[in-house]
N, C-alpha and C positions, 0 to 999 in steps of 0.2 A: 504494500500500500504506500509505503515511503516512498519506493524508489516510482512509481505510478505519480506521486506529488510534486517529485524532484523533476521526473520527466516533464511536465507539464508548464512548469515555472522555465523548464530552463528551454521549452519550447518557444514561447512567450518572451522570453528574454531574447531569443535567436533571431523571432519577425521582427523585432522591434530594432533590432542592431543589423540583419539584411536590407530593415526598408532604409535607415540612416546611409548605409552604405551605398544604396540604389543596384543592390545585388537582385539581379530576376528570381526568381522562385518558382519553380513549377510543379507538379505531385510529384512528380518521376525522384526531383532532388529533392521535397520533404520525404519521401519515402526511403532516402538512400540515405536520410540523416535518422532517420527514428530507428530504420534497419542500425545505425552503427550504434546509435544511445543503446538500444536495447542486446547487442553483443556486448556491448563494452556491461550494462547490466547483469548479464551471466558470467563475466568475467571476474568481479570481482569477488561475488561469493563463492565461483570457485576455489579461488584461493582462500581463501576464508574459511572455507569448509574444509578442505583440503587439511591445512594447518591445524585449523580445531580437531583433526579425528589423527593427529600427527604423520601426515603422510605429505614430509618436507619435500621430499623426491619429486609427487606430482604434483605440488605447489611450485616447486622450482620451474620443474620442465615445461609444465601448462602455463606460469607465469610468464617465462621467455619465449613461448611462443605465440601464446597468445597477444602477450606485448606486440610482437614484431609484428604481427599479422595487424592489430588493431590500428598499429602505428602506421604503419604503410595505407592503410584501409582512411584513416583521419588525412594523411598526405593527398592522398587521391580526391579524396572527398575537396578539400579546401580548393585544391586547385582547380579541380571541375566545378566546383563554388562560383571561385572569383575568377572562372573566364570571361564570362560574358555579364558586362555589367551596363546600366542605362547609362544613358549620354547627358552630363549635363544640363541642366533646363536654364 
């Protein structure tokens, strides 16, 4: 329910800092930004979970992967963001 609230707020903070920006929005890109909230969501209770049943091994390995993956996944993301943006008025 938290992380449903967190989503939500930090959805809401995203239009309000793409319209400032004059970054276009289309479904296709809020859907490839709520797709990565929602991994990076399962990400971190993995580890979390992981660590609380002490199984450092798949906290490690899943963390460094899943890192890299999300991280390149956010790099992607931002730049397909802010390619196309409004022109001045």
């Amino acid at each position: 329910m938290i992380e449903g609230i967190l989503l939500c707020v930090v959805l809401t903070g995203l239009k309000i800092w793409f319209e400032d920006r004059r970054i276009l929005m289309n479904p296709w890109k809020w859907g490839t930004v709520v797709i990565w909230f929602v991994a990076f969501g399962v990400y971190v209770p993995f580890i979390t979970t992981s660590l609380g049943e002490n199984e450092a091994g798949a906290a490690l390995k899943g963390g460094i992967l899943g890192g890299v993956i999300l991280l390149v996944a956010a790099l992607g993301l931002w730049f397909g963001l802010l390619k196309k943006r409004q022109q001045p008025e």
